[in-house]
C-alpha positions as semicolon CSV with decimal commas, in nm:
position;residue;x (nm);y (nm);z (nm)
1;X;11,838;18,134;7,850
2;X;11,673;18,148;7,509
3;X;11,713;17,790;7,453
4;X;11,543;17,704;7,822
5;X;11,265;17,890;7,706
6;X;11,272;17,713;7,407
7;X;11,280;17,369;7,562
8;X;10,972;17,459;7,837
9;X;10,763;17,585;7,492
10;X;10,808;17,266;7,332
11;X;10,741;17,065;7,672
12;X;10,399;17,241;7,732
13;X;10,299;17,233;7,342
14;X;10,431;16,845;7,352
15;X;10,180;16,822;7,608
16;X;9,907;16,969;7,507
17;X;9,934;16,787;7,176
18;X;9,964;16,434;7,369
19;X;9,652;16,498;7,562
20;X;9,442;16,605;7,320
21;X;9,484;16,280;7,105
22;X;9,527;16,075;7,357
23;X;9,198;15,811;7,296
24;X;9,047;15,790;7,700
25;X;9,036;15,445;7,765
26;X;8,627;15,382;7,858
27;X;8,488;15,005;8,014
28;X;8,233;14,854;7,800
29;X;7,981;14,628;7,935
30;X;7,722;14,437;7,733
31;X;7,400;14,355;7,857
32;X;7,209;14,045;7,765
33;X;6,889;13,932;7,804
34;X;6,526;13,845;7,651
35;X;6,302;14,135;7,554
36;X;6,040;14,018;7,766
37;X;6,286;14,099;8,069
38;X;6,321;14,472;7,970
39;X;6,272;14,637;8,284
40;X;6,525;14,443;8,489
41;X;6,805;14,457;8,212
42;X;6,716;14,864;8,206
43;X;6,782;14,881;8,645
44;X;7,126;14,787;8,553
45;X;7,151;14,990;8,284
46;X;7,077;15,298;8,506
47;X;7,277;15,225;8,772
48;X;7,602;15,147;8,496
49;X;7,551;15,471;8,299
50;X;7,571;15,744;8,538
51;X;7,978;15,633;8,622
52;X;8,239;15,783;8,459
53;X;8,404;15,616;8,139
54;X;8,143;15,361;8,124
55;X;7,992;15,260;7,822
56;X;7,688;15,004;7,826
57;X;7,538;14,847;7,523
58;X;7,167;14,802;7,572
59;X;6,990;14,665;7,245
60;X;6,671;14,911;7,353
61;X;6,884;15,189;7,415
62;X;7,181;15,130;7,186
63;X;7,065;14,996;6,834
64;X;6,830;15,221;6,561
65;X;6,605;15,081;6,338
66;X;6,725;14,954;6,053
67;X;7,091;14,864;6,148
68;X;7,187;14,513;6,107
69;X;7,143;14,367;6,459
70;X;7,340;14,077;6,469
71;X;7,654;14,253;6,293
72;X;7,622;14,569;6,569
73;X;7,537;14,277;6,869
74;X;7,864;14,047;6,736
75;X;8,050;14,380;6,719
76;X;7,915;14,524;7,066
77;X;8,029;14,189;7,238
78;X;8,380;14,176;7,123
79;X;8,437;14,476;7,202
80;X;8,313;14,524;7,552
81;X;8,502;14,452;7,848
82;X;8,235;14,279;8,035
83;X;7,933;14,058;7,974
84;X;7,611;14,063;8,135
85;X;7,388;13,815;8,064
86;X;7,002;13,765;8,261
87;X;6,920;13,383;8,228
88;X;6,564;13,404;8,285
89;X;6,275;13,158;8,160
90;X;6,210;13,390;7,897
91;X;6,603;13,403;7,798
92;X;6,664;13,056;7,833
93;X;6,403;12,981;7,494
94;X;6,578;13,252;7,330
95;X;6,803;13,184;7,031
96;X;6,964;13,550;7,065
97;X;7,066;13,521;7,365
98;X;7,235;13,194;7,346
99;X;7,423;13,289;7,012
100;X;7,537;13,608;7,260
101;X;7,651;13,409;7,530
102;X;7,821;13,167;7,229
103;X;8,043;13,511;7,093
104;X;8,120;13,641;7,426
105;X;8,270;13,271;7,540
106;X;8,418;13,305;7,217
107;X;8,605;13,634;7,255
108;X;8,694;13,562;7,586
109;X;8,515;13,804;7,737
110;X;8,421;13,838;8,125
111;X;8,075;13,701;8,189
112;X;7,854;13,783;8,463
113;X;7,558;13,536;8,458
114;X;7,245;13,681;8,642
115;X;6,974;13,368;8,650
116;X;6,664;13,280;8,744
117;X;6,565;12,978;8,972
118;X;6,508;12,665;8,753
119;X;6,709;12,785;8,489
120;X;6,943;12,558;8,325
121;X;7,288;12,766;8,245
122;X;7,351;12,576;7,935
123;X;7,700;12,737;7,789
124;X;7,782;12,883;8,129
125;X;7,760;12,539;8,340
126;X;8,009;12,575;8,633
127;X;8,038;12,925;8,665
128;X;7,946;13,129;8,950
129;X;7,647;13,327;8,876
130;X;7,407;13,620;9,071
131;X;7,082;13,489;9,158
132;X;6,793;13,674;9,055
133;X;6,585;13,536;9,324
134;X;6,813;13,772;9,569
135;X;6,659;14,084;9,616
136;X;6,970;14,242;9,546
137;X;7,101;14,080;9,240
138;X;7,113;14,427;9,026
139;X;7,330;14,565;9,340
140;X;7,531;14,264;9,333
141;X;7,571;14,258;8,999
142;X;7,668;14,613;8,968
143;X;7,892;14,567;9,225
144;X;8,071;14,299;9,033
145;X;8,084;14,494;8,722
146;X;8,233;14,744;8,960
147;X;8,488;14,560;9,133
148;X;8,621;14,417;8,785
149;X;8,663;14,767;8,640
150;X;8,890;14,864;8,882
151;X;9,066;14,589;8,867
152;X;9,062;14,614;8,519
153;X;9,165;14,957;8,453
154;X;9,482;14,886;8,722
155;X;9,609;14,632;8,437
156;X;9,572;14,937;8,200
């Protein structure tokens, strides 16, 4: 009987141990876009942070001065889940955001193109995009993002 006792001790301490350094497993999305397009990048942004286990890398919310930027962007890319990139007028004269778009093709990372009407996709020719024109292209988007979480965290 001593040795049952034993066994459930170890179980439950076992346990505890495991879930306490267990790393939690959190989606990362990336957000791209011009600074002139602030406010629009930021709607996602509010909608994204207030679920659960959801990370989003903002460059106005997530960088301090001083830190290398295109070290932390590279590093933010590669290791997000999921890439959100506005393709506005303003974006598509942008060298930042087309050396963004370059890494995250490069990682292999899921991109969501949001773009503007008369925009020229560039990199992303041929892949379904969000148009910003819709009035609900931050609720599609989100949804997207959304959608590919769960389906992402079922391959988990």
């Amino acid at each position: 009987m001593n040795e049952d006792l034993d066994v459930k001790a170890f179980a439950e301490k076992l346990k505890k141990l495991t879930s306490e350094n267990e790393v939690e497993r959190r989606f990362k999305v990336f957000i791209s876009h011009n600074s002139k397009d602030d406010a629009i990048a930021c709607q996602l942004r509010k909608l994204l942070v207030v679920i659960p286990e959801m990370d989003v890398i903002l460059d106005v919310c997530s960088f301090k001065v001083g830190e290398p930027l295109q070290e932390r962007i590279a590093e933010g890319i590669k290791g997000c889940d999921c890439f959100v990139v506005f393709l506005t007028k303003n974006a598509e004269k942008s060298v930042w955001v087309n050396q963004e778009i370059g890494v995250a093709i490069n990682a292999g990372i899921k991109i969501i193109p949001i773009v503007e009407d008369g925009v020229r996709l560039g990199l992303l020719e041929g892949r379904k995009y969000i148009s910003l024109e819709n009035g609900g292209a931050i609720m599609d988007a989100f949804r997207t993002i959304c959608d590919y979480r769960t389906k992402y965290e079922n391959e988990w």
